[in-house]
C-alpha positions as CSV (number, residue, x, y, z in Angstrom):
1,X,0.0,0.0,0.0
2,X,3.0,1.9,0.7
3,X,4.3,2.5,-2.9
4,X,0.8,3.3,-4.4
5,X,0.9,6.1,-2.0
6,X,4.7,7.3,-2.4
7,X,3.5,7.0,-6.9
8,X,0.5,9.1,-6.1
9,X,2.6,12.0,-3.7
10,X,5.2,11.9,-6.4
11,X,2.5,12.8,-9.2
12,X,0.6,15.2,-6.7
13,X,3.8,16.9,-5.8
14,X,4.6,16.8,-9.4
15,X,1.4,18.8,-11.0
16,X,1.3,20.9,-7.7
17,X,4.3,23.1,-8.5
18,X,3.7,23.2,-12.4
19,X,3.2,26.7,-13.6
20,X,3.6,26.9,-17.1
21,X,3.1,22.8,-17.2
22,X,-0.7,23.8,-16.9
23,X,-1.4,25.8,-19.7
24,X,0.5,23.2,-22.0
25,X,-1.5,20.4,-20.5
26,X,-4.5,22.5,-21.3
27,X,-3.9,22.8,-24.5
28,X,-3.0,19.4,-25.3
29,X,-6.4,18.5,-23.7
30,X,-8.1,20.8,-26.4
31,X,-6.2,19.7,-29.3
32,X,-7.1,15.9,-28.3
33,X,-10.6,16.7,-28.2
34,X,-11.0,18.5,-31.4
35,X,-9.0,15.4,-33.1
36,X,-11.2,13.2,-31.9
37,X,-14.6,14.6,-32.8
38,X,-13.4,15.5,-36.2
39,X,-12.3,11.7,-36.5
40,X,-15.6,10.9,-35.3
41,X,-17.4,13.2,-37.6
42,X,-15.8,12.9,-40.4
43,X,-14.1,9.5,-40.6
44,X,-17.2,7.3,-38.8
45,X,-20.0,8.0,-39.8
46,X,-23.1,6.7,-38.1
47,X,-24.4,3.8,-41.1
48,X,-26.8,2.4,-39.0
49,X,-29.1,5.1,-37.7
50,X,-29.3,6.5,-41.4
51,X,-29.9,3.4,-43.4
52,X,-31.7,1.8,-40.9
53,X,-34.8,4.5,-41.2
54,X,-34.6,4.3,-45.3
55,X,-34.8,0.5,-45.5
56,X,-36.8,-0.7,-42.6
57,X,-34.0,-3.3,-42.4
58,X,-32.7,-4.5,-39.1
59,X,-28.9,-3.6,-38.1
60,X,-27.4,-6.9,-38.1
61,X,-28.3,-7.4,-41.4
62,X,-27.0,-3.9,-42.7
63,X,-23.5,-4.8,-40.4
64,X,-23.4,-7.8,-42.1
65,X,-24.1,-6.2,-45.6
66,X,-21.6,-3.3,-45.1
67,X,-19.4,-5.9,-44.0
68,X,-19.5,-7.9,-47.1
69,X,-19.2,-5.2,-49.3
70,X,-16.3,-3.8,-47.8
71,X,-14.2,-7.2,-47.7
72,X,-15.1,-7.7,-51.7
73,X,-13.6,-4.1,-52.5
């Protein structure tokens, strides 16, 4: 129990006495979450909720169908 404590002072002690450490971290926080929703909106799209309302079909079978005509591509 001892050393979980000593790695958890050593981090506390750590981001305690940052100064400018902050405002980097800060802005690596924001630059990760503006990559990941424009991955996420741009890159997957959401097949099932848009298909699913045209066809009437049920979502394992349009997995299953974008499946299959990915792998013969």
């Amino acid at each position: 129990m001892t050393i979980i404590k000593r790695i958890y002072d050593f981090y506390h002690d750590g981001f305690a006495s940052m100064t400018v450490g902050r405002s980097l971290w800060l802005i690596i926080l924001i630059k990760l979450a503006i990559i990941f929703l424009v991955l996420k909106i741009f890159f997957f799209p959401d097949f099932l909720s848009s298909k699913s309302r045209e066809t009437g079909a049920s979502e394992a079978s349009l997995v299953k169908s974008e499946l299959l005509n990915r792998s013969t591509r």
